[in-house]
N, C-alpha and C positions, 0 to 999 in steps of 0.2 A: 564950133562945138559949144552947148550951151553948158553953164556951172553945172548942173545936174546930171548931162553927160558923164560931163570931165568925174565928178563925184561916185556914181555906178561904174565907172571905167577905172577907177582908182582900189575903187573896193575892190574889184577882178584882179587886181595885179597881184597881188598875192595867194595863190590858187593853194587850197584846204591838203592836205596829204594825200589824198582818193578824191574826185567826186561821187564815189557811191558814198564815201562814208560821210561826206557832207550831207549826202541826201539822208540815207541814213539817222543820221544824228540831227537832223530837224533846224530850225529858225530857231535863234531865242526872242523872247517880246522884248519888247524896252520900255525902259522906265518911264514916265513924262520926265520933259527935262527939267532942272529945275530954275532958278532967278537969274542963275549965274549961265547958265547955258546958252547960248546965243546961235548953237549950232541946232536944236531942234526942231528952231519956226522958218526953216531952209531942209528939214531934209537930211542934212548932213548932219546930224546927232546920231543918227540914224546908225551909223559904220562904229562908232564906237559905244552903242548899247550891244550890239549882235544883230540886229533887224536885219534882214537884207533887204532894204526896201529905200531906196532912197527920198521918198517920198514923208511926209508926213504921218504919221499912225493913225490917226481921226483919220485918213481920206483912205488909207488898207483898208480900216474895220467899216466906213462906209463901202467899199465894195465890197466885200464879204458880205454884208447885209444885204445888199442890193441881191447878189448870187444866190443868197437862201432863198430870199423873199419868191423870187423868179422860179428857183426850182420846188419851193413847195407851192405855188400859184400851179405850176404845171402838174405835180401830184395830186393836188386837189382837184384840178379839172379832168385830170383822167380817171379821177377815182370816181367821180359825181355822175363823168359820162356812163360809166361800166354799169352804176349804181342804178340808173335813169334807164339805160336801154337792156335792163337785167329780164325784160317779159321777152325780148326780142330776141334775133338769130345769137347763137353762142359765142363768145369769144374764145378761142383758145386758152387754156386755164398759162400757157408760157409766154402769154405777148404782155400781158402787167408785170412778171416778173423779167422779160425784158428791158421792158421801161422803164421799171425800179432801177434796174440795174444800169442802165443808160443814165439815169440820172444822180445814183451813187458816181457813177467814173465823173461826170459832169463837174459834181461839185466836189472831188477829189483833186480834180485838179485846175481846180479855179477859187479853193476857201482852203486853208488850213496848213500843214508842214507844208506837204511837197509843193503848193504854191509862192510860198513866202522864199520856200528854199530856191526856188528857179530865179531868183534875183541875182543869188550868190554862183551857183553853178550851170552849168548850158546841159548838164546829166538830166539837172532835174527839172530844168525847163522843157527840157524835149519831152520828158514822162509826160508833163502837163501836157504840151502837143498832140501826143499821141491817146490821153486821156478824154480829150475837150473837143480835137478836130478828126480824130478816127474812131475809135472803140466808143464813146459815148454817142455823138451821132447812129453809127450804127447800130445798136441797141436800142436807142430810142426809135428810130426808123424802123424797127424791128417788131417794137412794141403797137406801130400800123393805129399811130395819134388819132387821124384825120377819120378813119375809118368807125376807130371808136367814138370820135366824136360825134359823128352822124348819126349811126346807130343809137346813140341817148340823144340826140335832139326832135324836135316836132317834125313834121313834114315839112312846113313852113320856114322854119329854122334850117333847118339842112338846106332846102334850095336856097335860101339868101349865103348859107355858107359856098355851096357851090356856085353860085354866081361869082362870089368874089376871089375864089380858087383858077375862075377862069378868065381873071383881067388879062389883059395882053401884058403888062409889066413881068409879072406874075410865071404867064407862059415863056416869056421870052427869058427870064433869069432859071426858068428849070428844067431848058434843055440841056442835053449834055453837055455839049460842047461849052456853051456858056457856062454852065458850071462846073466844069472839071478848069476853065480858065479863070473863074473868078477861088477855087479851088487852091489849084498847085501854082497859079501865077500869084497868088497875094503872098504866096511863102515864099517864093523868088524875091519878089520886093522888100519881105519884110529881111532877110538874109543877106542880102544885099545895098540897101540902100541905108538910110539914116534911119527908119522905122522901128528897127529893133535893137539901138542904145535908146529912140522915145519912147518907146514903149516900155525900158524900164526906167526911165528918168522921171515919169511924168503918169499920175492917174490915170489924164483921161486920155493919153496914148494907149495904156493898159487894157483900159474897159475897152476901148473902139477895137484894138486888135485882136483881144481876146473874143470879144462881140462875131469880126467876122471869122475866125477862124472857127469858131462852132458854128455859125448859121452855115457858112460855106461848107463845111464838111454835112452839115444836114442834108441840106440840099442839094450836095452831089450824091451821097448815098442812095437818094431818095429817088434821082433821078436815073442811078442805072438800076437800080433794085428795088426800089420800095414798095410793099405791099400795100399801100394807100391805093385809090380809084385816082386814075390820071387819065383822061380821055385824049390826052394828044402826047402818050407814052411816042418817042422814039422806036423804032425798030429794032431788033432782036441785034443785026448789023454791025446800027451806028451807035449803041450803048457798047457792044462788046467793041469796038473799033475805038472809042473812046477810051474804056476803062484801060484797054493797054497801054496808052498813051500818055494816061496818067499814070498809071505806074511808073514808067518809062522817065516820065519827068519830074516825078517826087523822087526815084531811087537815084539819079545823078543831080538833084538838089543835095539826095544827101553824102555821095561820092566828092562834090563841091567842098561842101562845107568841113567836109574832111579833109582836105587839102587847101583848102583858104578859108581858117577860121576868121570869126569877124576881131574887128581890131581891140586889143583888150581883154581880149579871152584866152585864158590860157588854152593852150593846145590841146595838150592831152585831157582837157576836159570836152573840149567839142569835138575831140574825136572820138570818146566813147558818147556822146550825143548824138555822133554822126551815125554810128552804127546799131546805135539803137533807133533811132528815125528808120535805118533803111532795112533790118531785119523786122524791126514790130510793123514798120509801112506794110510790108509784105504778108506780117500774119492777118492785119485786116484787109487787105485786099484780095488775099485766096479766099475768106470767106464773103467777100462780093461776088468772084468770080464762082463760086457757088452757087449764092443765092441767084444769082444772072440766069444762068444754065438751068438750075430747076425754076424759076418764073420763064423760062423759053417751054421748058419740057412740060409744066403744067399747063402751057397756054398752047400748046399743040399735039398734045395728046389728046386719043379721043375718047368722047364722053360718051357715056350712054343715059343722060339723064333730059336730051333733048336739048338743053341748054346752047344757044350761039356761043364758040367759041368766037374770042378776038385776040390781036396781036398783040394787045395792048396790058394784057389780064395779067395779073400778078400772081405769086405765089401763096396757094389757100393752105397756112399752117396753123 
């Protein structure tokens, strides 16, 4: 175990009265340390200002910036698109306010209290979870990016975007099955293995797993439901055959974890963790199985406007 382990694992050992009420009650900042402090330029300053952060505070507030920077990069690009393609077919006046809102949960739970606070409690890290790799994904998937973005680009522009939509890399990481394993398999690992004391020991453990556990939850959303143009969409079948699957293996990920917290973690905090992973797992996943079923029912009901229907057609909201 590396010092920075042992230091995040030491801070746990004395678990707050509630973890709601730790969540609750927010991170405090710290101070810079001062001449005499020799525990700051390690991290470990860190447990006796309040921070939960084992880390250095210059490299938190670098990621928090980097987090802004990325999710207003993405509100400006979808706002410019909506902007740009404003002569053309309508967008839904509820897929921006989607997105908004996909990108509020985003950065709710990757900047600010209940980030800082997932250091000290597994309550409020799993909110983050549930924030970053379920509920904001699908909102932003919701919000139908890609769609938008074509719609405000050139003709020319769009086909080079679709060209590159259609690498084999690309196709090969957004079928289901690949993504519902790179999905519910990276929370196994991280649950399980040494991943998640690095990932709070260490930055750039942090940014990488927080990195994939939002793209991953994007791109599984996106792949059993997403209202985006996919021309090599899975079957109506193997998305629902999939999405059970996953279910099946996030709800006993988090039956697990409720009965084998990771080491260092008080108990009763990862077991109201556990139960909120596997009750809110459930509230975003009835709203997949949803959206599943009406992108089935809009893609095989019939038209009367001439139009080919295909398998592949998503749900027009």
């Amino acid at each position: 175990m590396t010092p920075a382990s042992a230091v995040w694992l030491a801070g746990l050992s004395v678990p707050p009265a509630s973890p709601l009420q730790a969540l609750a009650a927010g991170p405090r900042h710290a101070h810079p340390a001062g001449p005499g402090d020799h525990g700051g330029a390690h991290g470990s300053g860190h447990a006796g200002s309040g921070l939960p952060v084992p880390w250095p505070l210059a490299e938190w507030s670098a990621f928090e910036w980097l987090v802004l920077l990325l999710l207003a990069a993405g509100a400006v690009g979808y706002g410019w698109s909506l902007w740009a393609g404003r002569g053309r077919r309508r967008v839904s006046p509820w897929r921006p306010v989607s997105f908004s809102a996909g990108l509020l949960c985003t950065g709710v739970g990757l900047v600010g209290p209940v980030a800082q606070a997932g250091h000290a409690s597994f309550t409020a890290h799993m909110v983050g979870h549930l924030l970053v790799g379920m509920l904001g994904p699908l909102l932003l998937v919701l919000g139908a990016p890609v769609r938008v973005l074509l719609r405000g680009l050139s003709t020319a522009a769009a086909r080079r975007v679709t060209r590159v939509l259609r690498f084999p890399l690309l196709r090969f990481v957004t079928t289901p099955v690949v993504a519902a394993v790179l999905n519910v398999g990276g929370l196994w690992l991280l649950y399980t293995t040494g991943l998640f004391p690095w990932m709070h020991a260490s930055a750039l453990g942090h940014a990488v797993v927080h990195a994939h556990i939002f793209l991953a939850g994007y791109v599984f959303t996106a792949a059993i439901a997403g209202p985006d143009p996919d021309p090599h969409r899975s079957s109506f079948r193997v998305r629902a055959a999939v999405l059970v699957v996953f279910m099946a293996a996030h709800s006993v990920l988090a039956k697990w974890l409720y009965a084998h917290p990771p080491v260092g973690v008080p108990a009763d905090d990862v077991r109201v963790g556990a139960q909120l992973m596997y009750y809110g797992g459930d509230v975003v996943d009835v709203a997949l199985i949803v959206l599943l079923f009406l992108g089935h029912h809009h893609a095989t009901a019939p038209r009367t406007s001439g139009r080919v229907k295909t398998a592949s057609s998503a749900p027009r909201m």
